[in-house]
PyMOL CGO cylinders between C-alpha atoms (Angstrom):
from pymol import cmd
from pymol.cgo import CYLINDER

trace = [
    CYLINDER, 130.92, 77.51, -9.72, 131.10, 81.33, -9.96, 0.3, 1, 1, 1, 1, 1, 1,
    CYLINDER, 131.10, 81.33, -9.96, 132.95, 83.51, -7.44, 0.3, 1, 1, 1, 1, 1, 1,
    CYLINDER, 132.95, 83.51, -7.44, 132.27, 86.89, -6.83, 0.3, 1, 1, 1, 1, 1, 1,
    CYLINDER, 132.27, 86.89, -6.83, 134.73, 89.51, -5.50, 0.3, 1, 1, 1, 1, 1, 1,
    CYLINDER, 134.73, 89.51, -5.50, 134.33, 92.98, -4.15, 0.3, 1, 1, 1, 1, 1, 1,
    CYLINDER, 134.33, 92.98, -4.15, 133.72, 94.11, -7.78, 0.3, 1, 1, 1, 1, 1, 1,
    CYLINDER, 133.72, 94.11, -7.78, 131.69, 91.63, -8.89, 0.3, 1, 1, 1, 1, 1, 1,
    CYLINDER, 131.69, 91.63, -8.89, 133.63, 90.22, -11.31, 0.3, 1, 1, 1, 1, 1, 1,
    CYLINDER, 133.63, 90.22, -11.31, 134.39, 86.37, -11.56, 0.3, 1, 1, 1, 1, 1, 1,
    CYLINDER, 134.39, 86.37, -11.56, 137.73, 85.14, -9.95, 0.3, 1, 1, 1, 1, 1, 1,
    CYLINDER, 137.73, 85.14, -9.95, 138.95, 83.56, -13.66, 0.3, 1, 1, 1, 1, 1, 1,
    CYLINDER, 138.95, 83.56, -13.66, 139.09, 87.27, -14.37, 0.3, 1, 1, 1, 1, 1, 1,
    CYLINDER, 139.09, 87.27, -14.37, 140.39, 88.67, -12.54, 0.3, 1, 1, 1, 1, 1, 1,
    CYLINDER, 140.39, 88.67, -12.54, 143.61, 90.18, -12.55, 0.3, 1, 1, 1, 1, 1, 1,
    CYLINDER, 143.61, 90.18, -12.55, 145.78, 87.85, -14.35, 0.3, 1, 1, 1, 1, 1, 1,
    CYLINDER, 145.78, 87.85, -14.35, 149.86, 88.12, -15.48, 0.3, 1, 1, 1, 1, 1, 1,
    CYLINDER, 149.86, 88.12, -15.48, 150.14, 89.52, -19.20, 0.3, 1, 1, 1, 1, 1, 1,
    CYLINDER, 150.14, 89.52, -19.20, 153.05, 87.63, -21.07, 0.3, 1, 1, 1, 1, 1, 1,
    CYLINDER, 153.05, 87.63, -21.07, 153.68, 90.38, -22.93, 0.3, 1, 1, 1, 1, 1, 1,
    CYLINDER, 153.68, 90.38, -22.93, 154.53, 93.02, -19.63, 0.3, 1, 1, 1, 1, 1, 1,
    CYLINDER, 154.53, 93.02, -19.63, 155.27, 90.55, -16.82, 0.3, 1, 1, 1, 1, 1, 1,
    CYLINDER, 155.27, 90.55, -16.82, 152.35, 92.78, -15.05, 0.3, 1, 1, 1, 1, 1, 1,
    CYLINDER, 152.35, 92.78, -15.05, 148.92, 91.59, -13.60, 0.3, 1, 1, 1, 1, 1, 1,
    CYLINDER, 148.92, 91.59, -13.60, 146.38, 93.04, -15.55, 0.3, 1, 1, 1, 1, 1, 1,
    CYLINDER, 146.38, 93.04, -15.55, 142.76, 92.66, -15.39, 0.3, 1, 1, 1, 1, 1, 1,
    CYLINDER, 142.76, 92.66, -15.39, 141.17, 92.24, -19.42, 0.3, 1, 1, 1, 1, 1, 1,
    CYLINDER, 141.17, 92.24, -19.42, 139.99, 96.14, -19.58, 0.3, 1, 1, 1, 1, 1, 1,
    CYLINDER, 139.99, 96.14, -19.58, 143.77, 96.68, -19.19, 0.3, 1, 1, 1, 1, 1, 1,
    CYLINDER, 143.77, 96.68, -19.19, 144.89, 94.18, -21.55, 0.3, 1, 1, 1, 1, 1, 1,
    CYLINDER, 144.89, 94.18, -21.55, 142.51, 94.74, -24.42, 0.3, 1, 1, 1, 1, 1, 1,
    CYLINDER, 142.51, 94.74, -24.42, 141.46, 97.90, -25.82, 0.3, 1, 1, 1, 1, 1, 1,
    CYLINDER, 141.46, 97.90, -25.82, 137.31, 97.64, -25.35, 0.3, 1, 1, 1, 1, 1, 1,
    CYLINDER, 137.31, 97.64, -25.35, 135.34, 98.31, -28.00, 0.3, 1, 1, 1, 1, 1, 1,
    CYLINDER, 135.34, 98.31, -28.00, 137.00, 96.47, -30.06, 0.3, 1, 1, 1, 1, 1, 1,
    CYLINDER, 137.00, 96.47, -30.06, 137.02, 93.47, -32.81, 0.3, 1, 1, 1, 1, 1, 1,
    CYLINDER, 137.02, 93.47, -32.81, 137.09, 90.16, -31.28, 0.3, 1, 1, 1, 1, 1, 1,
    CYLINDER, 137.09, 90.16, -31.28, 138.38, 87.15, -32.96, 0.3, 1, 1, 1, 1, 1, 1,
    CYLINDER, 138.38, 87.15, -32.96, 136.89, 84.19, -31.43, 0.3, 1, 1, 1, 1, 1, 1,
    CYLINDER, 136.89, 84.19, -31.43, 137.67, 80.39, -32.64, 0.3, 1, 1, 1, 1, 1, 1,
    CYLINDER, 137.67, 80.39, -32.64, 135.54, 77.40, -32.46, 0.3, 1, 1, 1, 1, 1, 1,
    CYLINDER, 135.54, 77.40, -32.46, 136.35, 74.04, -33.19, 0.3, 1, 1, 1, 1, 1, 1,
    CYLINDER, 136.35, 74.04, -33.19, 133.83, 70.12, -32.90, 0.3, 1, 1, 1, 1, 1, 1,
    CYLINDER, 133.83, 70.12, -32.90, 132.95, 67.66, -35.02, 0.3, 1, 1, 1, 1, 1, 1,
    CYLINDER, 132.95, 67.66, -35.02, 131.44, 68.40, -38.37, 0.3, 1, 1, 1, 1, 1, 1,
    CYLINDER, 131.44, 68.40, -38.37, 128.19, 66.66, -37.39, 0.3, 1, 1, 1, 1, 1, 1,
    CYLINDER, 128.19, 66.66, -37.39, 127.51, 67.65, -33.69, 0.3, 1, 1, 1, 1, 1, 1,
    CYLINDER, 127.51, 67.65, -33.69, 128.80, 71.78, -34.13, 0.3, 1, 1, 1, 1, 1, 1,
    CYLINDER, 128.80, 71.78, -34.13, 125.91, 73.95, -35.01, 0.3, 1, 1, 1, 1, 1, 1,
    CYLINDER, 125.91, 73.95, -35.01, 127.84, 76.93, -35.91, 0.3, 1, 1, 1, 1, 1, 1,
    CYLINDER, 127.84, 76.93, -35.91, 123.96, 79.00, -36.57, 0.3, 1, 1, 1, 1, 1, 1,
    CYLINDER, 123.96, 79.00, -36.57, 123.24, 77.74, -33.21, 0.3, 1, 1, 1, 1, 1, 1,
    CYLINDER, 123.24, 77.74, -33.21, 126.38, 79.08, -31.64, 0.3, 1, 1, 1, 1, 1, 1,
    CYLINDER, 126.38, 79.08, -31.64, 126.59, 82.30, -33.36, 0.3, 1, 1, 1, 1, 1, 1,
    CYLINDER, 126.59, 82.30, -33.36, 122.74, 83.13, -32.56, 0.3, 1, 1, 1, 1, 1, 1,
    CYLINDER, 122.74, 83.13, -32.56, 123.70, 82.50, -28.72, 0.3, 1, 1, 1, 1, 1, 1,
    CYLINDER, 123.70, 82.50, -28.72, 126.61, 84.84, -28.86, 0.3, 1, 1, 1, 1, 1, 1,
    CYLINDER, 126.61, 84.84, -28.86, 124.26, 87.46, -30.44, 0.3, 1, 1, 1, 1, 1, 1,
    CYLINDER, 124.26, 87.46, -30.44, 122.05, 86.82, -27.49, 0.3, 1, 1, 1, 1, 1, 1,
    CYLINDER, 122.05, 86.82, -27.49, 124.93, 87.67, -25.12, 0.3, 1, 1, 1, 1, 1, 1,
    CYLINDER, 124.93, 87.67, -25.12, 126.05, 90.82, -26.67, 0.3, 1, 1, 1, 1, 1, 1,
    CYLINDER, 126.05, 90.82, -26.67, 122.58, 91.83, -27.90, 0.3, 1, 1, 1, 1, 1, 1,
    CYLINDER, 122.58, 91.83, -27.90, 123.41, 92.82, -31.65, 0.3, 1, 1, 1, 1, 1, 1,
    CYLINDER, 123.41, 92.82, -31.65, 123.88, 90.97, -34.84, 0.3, 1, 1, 1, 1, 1, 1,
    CYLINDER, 123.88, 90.97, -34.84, 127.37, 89.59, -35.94, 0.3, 1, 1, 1, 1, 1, 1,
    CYLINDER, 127.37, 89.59, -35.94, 127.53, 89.93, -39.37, 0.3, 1, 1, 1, 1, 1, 1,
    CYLINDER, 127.53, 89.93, -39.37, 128.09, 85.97, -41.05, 0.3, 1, 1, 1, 1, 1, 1,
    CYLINDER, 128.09, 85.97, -41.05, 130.29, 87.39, -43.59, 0.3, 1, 1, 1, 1, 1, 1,
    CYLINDER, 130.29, 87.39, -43.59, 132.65, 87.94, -40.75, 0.3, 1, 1, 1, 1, 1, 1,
    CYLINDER, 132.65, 87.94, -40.75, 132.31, 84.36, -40.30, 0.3, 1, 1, 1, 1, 1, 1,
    CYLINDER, 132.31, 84.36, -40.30, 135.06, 81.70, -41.92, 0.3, 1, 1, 1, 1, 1, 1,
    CYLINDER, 135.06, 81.70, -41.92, 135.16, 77.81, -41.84, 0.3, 1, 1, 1, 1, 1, 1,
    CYLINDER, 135.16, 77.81, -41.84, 137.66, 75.23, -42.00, 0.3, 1, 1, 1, 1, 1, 1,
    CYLINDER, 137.66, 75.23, -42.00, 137.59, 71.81, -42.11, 0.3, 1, 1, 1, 1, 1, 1,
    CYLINDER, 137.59, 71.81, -42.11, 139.86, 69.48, -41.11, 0.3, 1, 1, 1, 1, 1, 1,
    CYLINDER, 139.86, 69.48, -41.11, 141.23, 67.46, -44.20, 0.3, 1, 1, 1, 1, 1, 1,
    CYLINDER, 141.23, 67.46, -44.20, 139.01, 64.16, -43.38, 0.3, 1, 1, 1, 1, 1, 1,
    CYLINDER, 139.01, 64.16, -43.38, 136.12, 66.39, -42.71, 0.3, 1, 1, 1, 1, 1, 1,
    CYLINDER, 136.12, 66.39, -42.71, 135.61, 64.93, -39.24, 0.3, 1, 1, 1, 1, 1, 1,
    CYLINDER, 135.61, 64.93, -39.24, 136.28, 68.40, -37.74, 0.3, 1, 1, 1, 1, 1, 1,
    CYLINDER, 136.28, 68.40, -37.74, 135.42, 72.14, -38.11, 0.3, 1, 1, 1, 1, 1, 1,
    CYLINDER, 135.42, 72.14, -38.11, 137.22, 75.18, -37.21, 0.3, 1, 1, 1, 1, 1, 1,
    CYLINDER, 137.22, 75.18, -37.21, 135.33, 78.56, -37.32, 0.3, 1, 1, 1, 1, 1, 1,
    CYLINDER, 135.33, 78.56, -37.32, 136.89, 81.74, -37.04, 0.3, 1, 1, 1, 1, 1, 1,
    CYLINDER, 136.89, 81.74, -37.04, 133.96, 84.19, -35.88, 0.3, 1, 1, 1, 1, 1, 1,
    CYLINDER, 133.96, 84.19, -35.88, 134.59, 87.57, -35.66, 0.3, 1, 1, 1, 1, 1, 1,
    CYLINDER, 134.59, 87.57, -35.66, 132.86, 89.78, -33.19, 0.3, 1, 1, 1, 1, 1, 1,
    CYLINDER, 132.86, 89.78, -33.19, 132.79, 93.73, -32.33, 0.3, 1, 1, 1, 1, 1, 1,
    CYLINDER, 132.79, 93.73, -32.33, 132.79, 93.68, -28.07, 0.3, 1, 1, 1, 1, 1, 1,
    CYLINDER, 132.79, 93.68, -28.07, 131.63, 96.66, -26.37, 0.3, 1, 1, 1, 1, 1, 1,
    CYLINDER, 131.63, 96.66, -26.37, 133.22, 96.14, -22.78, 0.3, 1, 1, 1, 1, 1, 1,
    CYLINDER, 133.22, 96.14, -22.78, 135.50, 92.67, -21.25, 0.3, 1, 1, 1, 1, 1, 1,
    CYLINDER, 135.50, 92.67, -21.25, 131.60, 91.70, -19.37, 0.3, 1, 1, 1, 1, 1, 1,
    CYLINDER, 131.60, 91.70, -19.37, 130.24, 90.59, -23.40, 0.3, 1, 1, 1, 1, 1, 1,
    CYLINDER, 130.24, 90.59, -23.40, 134.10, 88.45, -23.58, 0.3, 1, 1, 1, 1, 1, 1,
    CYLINDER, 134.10, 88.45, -23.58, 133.36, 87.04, -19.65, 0.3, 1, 1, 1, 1, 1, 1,
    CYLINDER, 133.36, 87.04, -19.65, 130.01, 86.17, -20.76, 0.3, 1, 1, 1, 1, 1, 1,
    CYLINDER, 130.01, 86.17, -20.76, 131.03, 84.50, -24.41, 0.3, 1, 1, 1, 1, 1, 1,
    CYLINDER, 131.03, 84.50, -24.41, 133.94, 82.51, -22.94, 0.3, 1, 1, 1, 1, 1, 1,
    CYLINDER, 133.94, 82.51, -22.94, 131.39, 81.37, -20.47, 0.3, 1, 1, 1, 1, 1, 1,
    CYLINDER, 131.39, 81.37, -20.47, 129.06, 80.07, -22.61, 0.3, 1, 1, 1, 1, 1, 1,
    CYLINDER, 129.06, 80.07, -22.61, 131.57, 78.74, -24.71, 0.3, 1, 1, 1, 1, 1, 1,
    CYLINDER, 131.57, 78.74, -24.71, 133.00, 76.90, -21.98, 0.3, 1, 1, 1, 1, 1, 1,
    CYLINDER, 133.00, 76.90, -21.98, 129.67, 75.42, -21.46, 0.3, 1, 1, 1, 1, 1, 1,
    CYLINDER, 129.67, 75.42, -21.46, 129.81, 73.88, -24.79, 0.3, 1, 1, 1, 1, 1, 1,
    CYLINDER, 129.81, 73.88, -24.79, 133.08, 72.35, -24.36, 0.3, 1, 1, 1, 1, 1, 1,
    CYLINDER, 133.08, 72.35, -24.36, 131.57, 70.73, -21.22, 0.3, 1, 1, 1, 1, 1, 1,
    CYLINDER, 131.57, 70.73, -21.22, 128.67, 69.25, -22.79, 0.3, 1, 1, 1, 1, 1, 1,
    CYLINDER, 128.67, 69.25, -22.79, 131.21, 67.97, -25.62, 0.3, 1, 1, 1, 1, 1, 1,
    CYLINDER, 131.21, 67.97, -25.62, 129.45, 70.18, -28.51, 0.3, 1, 1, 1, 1, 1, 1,
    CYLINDER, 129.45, 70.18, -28.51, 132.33, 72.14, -28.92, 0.3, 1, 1, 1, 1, 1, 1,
    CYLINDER, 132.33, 72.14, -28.92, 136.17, 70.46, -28.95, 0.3, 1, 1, 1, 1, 1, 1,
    CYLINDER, 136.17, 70.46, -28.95, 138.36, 72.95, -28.87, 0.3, 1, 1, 1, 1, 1, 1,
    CYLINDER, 138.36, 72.95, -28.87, 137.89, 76.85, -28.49, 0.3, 1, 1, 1, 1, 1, 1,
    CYLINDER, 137.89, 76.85, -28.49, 139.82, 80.11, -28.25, 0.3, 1, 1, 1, 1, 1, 1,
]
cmd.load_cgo(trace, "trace")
């Protein structure tokens, strides 16, 4: 379900309180855009397509993320995977839009676990 404001932007971020300040910020407040992303993704070794992922994400922010910025860890039966992808974002609409699709994943049980 997406909810638009005044602005435009979707209610899940909007304005939300920053641990750090006590404040409610909205993400161009709380992060410095651009800037370098750290994204993690985490599903089962043989469902996760990390290529697959990563080319979607590319698709969002239209530009290449450079795989050597990409790490992997598996989980010590190898059931699991946990990337660590990082990303250069121009503005907090590219992190919206990445979260989003990430979510997506999570929903359709490709991905287990992201941050």
């Amino acid at each position: 379900m997406h909810n638009d404001n005044s602005n435009g932007k979707d209610n899940a971020f909007q304005k939300s309180y920053c641990i750090l300040t006590g404040k409610k910020q909205s993400l161009d407040e709380m992060i410095d855009f651009p800037c370098d992303y750290t994204f993690k993704v985490m599903g089962k070794a043989d469902v996760l397509n990390i290529e697959d992922v990563v080319s979607k994400m590319e698709e969002i922010i239209e530009r290449e993320i450079n795989r050597d910025l990409i790490s992997l860890k598996e989980s010590s039966g190898g059931k699991y995977n946990s990337y660590t992808i990082r990303v250069f974002l121009k503005e907090a609409e590219e992190l919206k839009r990445i979260y989003e699709y990430l979510k997506s994943l999570k929903d359709n049980s490709t991905v287990a676990y992201y941050l």
